[in-house]
N, CA, C and O atoms as a GROMACS GRO file, in nm:
protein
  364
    1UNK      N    1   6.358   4.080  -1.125
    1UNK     CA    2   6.322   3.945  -1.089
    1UNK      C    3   6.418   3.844  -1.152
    1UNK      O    4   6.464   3.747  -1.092
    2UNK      N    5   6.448   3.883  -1.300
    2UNK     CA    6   6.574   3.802  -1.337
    2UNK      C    7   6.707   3.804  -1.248
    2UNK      O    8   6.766   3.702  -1.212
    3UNK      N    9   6.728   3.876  -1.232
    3UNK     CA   10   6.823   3.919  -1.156
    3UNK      C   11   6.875   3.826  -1.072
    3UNK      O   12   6.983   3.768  -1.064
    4UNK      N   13   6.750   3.825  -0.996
    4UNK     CA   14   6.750   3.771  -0.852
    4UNK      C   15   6.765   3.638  -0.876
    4UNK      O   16   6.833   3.577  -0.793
    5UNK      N   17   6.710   3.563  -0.986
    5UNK     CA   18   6.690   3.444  -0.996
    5UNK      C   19   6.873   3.390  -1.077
    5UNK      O   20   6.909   3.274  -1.099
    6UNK      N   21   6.918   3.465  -1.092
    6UNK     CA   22   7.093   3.449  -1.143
    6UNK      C   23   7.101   3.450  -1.024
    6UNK      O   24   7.068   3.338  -0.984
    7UNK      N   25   7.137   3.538  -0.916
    7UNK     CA   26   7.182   3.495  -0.810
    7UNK      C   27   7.166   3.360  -0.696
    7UNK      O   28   7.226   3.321  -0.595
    8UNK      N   29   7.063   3.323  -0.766
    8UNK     CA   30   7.039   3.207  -0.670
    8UNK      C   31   7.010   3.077  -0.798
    8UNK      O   32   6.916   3.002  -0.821
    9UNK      N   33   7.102   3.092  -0.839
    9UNK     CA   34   7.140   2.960  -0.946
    9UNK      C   35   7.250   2.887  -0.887
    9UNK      O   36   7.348   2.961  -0.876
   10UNK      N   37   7.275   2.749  -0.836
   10UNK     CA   38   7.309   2.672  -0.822
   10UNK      C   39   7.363   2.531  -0.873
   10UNK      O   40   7.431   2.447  -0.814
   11UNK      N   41   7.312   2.532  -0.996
   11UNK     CA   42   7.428   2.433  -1.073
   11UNK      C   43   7.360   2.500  -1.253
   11UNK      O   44   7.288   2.599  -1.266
   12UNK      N   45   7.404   2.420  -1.356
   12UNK     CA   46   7.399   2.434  -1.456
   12UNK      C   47   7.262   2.412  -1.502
   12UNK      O   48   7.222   2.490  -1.587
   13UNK      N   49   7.174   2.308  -1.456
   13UNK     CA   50   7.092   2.335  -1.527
   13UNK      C   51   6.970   2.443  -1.508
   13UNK      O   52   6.887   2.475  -1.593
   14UNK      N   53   6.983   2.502  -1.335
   14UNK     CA   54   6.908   2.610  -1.350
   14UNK      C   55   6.968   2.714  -1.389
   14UNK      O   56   6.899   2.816  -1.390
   15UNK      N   57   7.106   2.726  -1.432
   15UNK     CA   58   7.150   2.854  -1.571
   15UNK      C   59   7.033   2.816  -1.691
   15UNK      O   60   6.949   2.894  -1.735
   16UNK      N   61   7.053   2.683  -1.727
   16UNK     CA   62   7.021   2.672  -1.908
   16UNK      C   63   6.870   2.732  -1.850
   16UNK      O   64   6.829   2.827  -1.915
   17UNK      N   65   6.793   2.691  -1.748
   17UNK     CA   66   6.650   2.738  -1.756
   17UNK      C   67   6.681   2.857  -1.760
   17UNK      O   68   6.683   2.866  -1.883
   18UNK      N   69   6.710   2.964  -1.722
   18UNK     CA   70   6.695   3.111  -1.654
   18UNK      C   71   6.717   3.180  -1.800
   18UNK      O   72   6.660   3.286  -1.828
   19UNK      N   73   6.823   3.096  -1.911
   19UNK     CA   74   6.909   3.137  -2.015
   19UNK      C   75   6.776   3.130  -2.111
   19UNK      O   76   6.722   3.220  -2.175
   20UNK      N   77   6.745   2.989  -2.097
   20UNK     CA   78   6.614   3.000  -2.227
   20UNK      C   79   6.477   3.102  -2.189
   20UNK      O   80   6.384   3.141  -2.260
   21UNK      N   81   6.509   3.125  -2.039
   21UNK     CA   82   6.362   3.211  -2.002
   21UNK      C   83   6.395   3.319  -2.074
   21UNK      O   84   6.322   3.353  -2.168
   22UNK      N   85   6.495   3.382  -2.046
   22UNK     CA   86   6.564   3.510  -2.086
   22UNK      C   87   6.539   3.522  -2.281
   22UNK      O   88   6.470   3.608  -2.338
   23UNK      N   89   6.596   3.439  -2.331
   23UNK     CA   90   6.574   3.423  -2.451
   23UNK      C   91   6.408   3.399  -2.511
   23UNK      O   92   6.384   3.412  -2.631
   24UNK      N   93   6.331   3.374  -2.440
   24UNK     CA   94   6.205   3.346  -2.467
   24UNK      C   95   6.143   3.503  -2.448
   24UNK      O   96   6.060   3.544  -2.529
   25UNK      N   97   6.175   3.560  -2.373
   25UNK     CA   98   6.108   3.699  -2.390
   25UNK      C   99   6.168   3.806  -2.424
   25UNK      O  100   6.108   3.910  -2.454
   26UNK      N  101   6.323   3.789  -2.422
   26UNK     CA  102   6.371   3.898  -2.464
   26UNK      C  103   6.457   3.898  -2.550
   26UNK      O  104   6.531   3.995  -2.566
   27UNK      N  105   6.464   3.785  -2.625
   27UNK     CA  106   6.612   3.712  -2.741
   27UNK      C  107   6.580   3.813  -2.895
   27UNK      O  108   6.648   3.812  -2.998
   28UNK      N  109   6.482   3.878  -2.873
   28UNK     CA  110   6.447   3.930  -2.996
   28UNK      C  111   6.497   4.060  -2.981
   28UNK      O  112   6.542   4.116  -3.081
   29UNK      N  113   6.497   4.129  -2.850
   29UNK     CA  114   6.548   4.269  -2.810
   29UNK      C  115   6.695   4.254  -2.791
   29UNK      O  116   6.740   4.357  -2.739
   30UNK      N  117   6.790   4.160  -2.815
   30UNK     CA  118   6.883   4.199  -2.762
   30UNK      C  119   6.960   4.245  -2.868
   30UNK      O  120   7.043   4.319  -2.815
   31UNK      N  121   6.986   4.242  -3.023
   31UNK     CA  122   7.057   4.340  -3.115
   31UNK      C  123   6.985   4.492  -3.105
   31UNK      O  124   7.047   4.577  -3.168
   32UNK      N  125   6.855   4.544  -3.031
   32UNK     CA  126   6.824   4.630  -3.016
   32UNK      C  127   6.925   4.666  -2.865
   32UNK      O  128   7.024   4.737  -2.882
   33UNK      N  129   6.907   4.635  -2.782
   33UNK     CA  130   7.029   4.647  -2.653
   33UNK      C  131   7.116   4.669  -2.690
   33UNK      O  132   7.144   4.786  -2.666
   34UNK      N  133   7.248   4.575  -2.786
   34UNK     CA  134   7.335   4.612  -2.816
   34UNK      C  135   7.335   4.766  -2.864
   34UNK      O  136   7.388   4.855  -2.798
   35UNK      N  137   7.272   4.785  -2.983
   35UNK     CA  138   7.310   4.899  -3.064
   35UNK      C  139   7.264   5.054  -2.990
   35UNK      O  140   7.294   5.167  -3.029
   36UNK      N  141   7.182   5.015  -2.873
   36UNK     CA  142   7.158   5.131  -2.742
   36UNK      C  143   7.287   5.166  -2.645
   36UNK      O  144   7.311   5.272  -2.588
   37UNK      N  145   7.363   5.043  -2.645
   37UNK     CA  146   7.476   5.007  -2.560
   37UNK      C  147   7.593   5.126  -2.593
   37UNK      O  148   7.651   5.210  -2.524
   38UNK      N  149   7.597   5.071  -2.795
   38UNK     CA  150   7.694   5.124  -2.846
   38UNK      C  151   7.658   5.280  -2.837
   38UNK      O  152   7.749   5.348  -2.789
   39UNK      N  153   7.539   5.350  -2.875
   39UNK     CA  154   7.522   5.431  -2.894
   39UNK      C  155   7.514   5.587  -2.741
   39UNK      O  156   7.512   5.710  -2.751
   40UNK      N  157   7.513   5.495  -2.625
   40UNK     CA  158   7.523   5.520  -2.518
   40UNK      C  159   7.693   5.523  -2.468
   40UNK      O  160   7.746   5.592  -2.381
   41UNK      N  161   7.746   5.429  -2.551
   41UNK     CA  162   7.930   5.469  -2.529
   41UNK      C  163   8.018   5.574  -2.610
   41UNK      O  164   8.126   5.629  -2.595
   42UNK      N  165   7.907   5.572  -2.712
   42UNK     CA  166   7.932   5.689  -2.810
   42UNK      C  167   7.897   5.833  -2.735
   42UNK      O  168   7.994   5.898  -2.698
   43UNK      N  169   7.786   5.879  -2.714
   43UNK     CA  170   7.764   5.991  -2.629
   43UNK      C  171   7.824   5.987  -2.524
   43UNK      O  172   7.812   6.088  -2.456
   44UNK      N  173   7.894   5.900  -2.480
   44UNK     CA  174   8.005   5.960  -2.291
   44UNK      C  175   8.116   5.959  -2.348
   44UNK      O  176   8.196   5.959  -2.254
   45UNK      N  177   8.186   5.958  -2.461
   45UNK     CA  178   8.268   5.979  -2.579
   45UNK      C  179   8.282   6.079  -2.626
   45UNK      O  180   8.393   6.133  -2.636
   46UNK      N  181   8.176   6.128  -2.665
   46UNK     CA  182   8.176   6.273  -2.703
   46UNK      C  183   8.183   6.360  -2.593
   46UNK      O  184   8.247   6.465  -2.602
   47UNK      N  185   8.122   6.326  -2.485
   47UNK     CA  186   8.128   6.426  -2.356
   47UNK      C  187   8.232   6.448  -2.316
   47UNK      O  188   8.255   6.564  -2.282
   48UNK      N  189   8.319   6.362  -2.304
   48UNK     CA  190   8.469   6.322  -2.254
   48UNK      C  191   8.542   6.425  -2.337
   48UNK      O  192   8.606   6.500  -2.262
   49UNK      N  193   8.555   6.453  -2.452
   49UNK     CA  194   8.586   6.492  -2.581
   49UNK      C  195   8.577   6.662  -2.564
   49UNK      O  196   8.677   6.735  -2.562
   50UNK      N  197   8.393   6.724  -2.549
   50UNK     CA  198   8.402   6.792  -2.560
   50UNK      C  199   8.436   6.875  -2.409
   50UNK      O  200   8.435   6.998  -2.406
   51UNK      N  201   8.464   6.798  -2.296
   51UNK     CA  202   8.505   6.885  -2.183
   51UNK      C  203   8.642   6.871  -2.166
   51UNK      O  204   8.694   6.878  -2.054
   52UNK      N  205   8.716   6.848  -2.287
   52UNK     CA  206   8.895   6.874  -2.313
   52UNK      C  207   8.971   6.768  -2.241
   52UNK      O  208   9.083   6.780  -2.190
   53UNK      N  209   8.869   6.626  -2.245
   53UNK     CA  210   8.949   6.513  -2.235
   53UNK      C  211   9.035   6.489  -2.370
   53UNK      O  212   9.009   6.532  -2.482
   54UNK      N  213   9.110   6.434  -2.343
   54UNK     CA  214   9.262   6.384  -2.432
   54UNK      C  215   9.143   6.251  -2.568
   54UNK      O  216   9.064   6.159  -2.550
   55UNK      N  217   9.191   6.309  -2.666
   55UNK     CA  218   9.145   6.263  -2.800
   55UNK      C  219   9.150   6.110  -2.746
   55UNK      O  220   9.249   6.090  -2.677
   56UNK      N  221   9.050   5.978  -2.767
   56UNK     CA  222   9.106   5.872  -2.781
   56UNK      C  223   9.062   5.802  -2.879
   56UNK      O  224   8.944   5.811  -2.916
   57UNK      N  225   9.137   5.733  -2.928
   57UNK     CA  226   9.121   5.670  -3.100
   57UNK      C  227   8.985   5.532  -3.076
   57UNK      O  228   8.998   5.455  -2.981
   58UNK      N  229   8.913   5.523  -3.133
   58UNK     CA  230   8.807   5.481  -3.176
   58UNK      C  231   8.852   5.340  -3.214
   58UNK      O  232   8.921   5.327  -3.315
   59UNK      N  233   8.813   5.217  -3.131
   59UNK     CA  234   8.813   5.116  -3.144
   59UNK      C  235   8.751   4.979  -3.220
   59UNK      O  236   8.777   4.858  -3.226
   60UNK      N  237   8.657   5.072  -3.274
   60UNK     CA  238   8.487   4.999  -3.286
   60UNK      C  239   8.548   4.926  -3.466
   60UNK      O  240   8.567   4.986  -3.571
   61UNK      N  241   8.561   4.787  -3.434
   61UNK     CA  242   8.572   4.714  -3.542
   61UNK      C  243   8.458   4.703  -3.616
   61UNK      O  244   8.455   4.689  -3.738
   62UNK      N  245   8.356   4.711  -3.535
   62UNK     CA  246   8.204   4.684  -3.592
   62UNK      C  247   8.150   4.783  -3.691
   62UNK      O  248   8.191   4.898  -3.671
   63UNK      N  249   8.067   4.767  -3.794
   63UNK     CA  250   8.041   4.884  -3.903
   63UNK      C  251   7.914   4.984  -3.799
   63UNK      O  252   7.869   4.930  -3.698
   64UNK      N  253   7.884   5.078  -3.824
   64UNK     CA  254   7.796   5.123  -3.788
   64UNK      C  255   7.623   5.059  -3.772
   64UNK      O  256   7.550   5.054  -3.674
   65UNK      N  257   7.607   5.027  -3.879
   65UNK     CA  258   7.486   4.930  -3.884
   65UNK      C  259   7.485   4.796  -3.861
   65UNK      O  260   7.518   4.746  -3.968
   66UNK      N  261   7.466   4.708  -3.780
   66UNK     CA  262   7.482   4.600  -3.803
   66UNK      C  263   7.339   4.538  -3.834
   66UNK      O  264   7.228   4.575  -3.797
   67UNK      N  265   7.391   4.399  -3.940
   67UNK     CA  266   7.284   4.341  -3.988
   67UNK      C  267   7.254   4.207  -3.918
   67UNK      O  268   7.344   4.123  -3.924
   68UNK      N  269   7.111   4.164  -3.835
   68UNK     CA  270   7.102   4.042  -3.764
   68UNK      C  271   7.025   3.963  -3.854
   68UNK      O  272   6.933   3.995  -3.929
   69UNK      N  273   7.099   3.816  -3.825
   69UNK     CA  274   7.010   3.689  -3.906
   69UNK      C  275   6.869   3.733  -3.835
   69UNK      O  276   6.853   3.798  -3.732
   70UNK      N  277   6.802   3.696  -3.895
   70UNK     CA  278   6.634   3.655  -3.899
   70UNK      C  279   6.648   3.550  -3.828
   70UNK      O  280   6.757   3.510  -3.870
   71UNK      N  281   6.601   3.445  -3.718
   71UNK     CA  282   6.620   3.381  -3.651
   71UNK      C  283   6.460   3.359  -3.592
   71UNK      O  284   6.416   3.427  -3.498
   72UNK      N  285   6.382   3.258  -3.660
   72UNK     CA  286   6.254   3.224  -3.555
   72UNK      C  287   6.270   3.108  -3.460
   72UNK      O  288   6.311   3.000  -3.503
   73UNK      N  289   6.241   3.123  -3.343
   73UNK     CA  290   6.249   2.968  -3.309
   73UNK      C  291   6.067   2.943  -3.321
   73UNK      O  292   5.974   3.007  -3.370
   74UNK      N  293   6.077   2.847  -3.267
   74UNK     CA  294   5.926   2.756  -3.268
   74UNK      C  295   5.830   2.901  -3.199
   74UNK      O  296   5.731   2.960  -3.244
   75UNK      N  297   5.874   2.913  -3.129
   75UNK     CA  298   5.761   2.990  -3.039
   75UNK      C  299   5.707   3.127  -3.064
   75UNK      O  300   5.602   3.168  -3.014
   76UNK      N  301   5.800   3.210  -3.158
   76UNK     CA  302   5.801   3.302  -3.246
   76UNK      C  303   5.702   3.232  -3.360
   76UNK      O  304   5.599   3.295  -3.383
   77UNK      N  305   5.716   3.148  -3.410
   77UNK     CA  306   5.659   3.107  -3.550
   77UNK      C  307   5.504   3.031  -3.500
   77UNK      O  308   5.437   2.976  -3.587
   78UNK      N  309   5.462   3.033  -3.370
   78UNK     CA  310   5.370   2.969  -3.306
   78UNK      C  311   5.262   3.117  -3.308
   78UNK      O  312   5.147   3.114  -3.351
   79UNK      N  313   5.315   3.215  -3.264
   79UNK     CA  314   5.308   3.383  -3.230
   79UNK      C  315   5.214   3.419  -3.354
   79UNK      O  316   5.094   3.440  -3.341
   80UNK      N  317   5.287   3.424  -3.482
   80UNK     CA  318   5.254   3.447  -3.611
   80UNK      C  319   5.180   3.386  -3.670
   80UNK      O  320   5.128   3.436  -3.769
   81UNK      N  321   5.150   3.256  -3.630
   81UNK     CA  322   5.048   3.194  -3.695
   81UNK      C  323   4.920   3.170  -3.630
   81UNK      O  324   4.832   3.090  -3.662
   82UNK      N  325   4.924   3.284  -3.497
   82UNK     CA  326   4.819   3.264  -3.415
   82UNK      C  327   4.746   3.173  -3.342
   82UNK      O  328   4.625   3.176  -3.319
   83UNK      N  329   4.836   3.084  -3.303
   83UNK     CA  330   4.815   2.954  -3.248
   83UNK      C  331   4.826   3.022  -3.057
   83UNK      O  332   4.769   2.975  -2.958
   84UNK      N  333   4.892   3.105  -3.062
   84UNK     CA  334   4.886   3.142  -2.900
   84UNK      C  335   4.756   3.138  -2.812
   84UNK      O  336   4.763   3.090  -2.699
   85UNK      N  337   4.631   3.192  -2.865
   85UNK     CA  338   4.491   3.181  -2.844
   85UNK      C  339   4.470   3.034  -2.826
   85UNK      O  340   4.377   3.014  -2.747
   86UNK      N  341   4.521   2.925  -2.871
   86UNK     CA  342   4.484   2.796  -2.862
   86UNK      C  343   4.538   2.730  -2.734
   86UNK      O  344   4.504   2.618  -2.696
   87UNK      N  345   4.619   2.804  -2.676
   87UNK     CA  346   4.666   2.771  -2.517
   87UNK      C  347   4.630   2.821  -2.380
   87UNK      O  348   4.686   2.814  -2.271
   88UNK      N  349   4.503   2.878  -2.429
   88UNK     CA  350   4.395   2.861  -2.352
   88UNK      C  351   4.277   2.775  -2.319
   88UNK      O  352   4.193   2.794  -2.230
   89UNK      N  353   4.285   2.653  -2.425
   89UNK     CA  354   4.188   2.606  -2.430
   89UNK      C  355   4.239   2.473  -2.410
   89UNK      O  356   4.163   2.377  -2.403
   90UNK      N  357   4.367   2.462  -2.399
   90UNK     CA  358   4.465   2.360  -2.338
   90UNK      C  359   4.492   2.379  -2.166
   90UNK      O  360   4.496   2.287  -2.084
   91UNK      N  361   4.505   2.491  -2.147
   91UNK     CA  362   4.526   2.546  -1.994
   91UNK      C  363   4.426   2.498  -1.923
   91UNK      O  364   4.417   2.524  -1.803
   0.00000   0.00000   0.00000
């Protein structure tokens, strides 16, 4: 459904909406994405490797672990303090 809704973006400010939607539900998963990403280029790496593809040297500037800021915005810190239940009674 995201998807679809990038494709039919038409100027900038329905990017910034689609960008903060995106970030509103999934801004917390995405250093988890990344490190699936990496770890998914790593195994077709090794495959490559072990079916007598030609050695290739390892690019990855990045350390193995990476460490992410802690980062709440409002709506996260709204989450935790259990205020979400109260927007029902606003609705």
């Amino acid at each position: 459904m995201l998807l679809c809704r990038v494709k039919t973006i038409q100027n900038m400010d329905e990017l910034r909406d689609v960008y903060q939607h995106f970030m509103l539900y999934y801004g917390n998963d995405i250093p988890k994405m990344k490190a699936a990403l990496k770890v998914k280029k790593r195994q077709q790496q090794q495959q490559q490797q072990e079916e007598g593809a030609e050695e290739q040297e390892e690019h990855d500037d990045e350390p193995d672990v990476l460490k992410h800021a802690k980062r709440k915005n409002l709506y996260m810190m709204c989450v935790e303090a259990g205020l979400g239940m109260l927007m029902a009674f606003f609705s």
